[in-house]
DRENKEBA-316919 format. One record per residue (C-alpha): z, y, x; residue number from 1; residue in three letters. Coordinates in steps of 0.2 Angstrom, whole numbers, padded with zeros to 4 digits. Each point is the difference from the previous one (the first is absolute). Layout:
N
- Z,Y,X,n,res
- Z,Y,X,NUM,ALA
...
END
This chain:
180
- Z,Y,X,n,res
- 0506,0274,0292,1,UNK
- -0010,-0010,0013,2,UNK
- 0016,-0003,0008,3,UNK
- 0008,-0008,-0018,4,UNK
- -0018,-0009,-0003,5,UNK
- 0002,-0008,0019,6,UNK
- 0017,-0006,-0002,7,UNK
- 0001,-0018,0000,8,UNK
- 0019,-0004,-0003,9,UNK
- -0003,-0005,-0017,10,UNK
- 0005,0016,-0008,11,UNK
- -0018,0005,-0007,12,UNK
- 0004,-0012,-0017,13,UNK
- 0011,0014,-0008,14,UNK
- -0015,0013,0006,15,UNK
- -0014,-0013,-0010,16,UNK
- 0011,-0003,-0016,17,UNK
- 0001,0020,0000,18,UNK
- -0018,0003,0001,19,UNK
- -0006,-0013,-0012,20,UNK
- 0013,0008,-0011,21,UNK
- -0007,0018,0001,22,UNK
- -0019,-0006,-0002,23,UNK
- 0008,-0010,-0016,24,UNK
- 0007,0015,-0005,25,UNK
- -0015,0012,0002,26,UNK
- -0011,-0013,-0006,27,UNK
- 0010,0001,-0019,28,UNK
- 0001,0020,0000,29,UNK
- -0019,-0001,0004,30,UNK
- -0004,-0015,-0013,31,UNK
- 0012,0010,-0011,32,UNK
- -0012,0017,0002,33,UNK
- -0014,-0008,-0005,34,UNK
- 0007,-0009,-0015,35,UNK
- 0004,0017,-0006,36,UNK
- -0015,0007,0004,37,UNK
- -0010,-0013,-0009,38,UNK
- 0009,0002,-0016,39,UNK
- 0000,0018,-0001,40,UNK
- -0018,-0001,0005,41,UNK
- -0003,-0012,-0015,42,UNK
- 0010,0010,-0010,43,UNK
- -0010,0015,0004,44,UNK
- -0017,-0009,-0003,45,UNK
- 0006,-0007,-0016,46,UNK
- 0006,0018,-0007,47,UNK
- -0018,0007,0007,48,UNK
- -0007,-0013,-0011,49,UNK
- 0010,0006,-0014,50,UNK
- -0003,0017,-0002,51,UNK
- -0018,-0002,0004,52,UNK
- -0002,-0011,-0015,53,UNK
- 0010,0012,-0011,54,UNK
- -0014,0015,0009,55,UNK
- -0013,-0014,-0008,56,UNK
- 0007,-0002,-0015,57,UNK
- -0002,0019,-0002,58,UNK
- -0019,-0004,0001,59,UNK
- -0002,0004,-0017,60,UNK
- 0008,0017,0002,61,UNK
- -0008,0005,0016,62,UNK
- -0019,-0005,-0001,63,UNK
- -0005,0013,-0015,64,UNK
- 0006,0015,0011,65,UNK
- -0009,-0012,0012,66,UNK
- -0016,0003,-0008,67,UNK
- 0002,0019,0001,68,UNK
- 0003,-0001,0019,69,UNK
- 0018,0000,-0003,70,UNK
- 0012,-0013,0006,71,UNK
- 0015,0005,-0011,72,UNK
- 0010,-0010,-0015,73,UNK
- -0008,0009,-0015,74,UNK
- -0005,-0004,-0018,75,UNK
- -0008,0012,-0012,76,UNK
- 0009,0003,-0017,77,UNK
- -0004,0010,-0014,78,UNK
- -0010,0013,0010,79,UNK
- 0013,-0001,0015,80,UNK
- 0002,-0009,0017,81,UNK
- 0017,-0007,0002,82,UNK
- 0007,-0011,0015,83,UNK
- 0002,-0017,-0004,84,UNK
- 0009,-0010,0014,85,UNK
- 0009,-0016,0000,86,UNK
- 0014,-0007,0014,87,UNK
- -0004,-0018,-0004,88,UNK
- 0015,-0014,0001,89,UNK
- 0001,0000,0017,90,UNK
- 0015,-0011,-0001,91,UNK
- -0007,-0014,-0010,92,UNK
- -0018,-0003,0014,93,UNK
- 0014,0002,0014,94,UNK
- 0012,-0015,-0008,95,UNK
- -0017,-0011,-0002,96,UNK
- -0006,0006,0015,97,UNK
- 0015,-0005,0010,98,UNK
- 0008,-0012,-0011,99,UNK
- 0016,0014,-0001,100,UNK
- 0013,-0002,-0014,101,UNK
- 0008,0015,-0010,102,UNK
- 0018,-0002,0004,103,UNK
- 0012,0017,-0008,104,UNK
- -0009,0014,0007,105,UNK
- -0011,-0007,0013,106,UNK
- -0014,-0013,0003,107,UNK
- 0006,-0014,0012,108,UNK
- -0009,-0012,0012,109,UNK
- 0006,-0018,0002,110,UNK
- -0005,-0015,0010,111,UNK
- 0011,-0014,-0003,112,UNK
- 0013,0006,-0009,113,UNK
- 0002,0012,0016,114,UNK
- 0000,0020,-0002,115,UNK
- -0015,0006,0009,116,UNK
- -0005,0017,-0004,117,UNK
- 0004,0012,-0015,118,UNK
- -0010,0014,-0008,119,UNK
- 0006,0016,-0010,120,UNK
- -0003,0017,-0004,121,UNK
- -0019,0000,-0001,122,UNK
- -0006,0016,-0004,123,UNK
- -0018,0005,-0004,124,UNK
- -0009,0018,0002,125,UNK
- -0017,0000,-0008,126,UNK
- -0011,0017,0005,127,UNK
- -0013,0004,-0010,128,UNK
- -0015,0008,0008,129,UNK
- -0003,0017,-0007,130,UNK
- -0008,0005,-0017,131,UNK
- -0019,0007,0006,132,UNK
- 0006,0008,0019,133,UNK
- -0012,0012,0003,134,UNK
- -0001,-0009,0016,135,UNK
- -0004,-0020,-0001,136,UNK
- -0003,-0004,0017,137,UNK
- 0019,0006,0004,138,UNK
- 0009,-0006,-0012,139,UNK
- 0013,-0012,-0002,140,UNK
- -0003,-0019,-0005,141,UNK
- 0011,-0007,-0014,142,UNK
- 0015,-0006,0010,143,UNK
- 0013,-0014,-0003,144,UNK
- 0015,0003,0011,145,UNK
- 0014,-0011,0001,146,UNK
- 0016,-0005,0008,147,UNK
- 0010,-0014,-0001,148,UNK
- 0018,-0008,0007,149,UNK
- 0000,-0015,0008,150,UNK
- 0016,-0010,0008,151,UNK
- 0000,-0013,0010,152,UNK
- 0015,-0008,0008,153,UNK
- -0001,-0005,0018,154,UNK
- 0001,-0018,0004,155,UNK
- 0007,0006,0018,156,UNK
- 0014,0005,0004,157,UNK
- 0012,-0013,-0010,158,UNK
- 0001,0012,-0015,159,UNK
- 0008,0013,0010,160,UNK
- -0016,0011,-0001,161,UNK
- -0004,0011,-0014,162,UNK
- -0016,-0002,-0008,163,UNK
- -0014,0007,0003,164,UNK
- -0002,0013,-0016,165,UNK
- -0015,0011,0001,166,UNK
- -0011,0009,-0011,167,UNK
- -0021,-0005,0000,168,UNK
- -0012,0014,-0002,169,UNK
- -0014,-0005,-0007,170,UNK
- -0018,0007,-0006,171,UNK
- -0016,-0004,-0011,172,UNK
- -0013,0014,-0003,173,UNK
- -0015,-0003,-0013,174,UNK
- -0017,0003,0010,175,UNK
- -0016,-0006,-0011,176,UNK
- -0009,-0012,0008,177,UNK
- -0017,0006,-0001,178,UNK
- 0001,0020,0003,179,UNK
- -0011,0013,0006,180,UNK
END
């Protein structure tokens, strides 16, 4: 290698165009990463968002088993506790969240008339804390759980790579704020 670097015949030009092209090239798959990584990132976070608002919305339903040092979806009817949880449009806060558009069977991203990312899908888990556990300080907290499929197509690559297509776990658990 020192001997190609010291050479002084005038043959070094193809050896520079062949470097700056490399460090071009690494320089897009790394530029490329992180524009992935900031939209699944944003994705994840605006999701998140999402299902902690729908563990909100189910307020109503969780703070009287609240007051009974229970953290569960019940509501008492006629002499009886039953569970009373909601999953929320999770689909509509995500469309005004991200400014997304319901196109067929999935929610689509744009930005000038350009495919960005898409969304499809969604699939939401709700678990309710136990009906009075014998046990409150191990119990489990009223969970969302859900899961989500993004694509994104690559901008490198010429449009010979596939997309990336993964599936987003994401999680929201109900702790009161003010607990013992």
């Amino acid at each position: 290698m020192r001997r190609i670097w010291q050479n002084r015949s005038g043959s070094g030009f193809p050896l520079t165009v062949a470097i700056v092209l490399a460090v071009l090239l690494v320089s897009c798959a790394l530029y490329e990463y992180l524009r992935l990584t900031i939209i699944t990132a944003g994705v994840r976070d605006a999701v998140q968002s999402a299902i902690t608002s729908v563990a909100t919305e189910n307020y109503s339903n969780v703070y009287p088993g609240l007051r009974q040092s229970y953290s569960g979806g019940f509501s008492r009817s006629s002499n009886k506790w039953a569970e009373q949880i909601s999953t929320g449009d999770i689909y509509s806060q995500l469309a005004e969240t991200l400014g997304l558009v319901e196109e067929s069977d999935q929610y689509v991203k744009r930005t000038a008339n350009q495919f960005e990312y898409s969304l499809s899908r969604l699939t939401v888990t709700i678990l309710n804390a136990p009906f009075a556990p014998n046990d409150p300080n191990s119990i489990r907290q009223f969970t969302a759980h859900a899961k989500i499929h993004i694509k994104v197509p690559l901008s490198f690559g010429w449009g010979h790579l596939p997309p990336l297509e993964a599936d987003l776990p994401i999680q929201a658990v109900y702790r009161p704020r003010f607990s013992k």
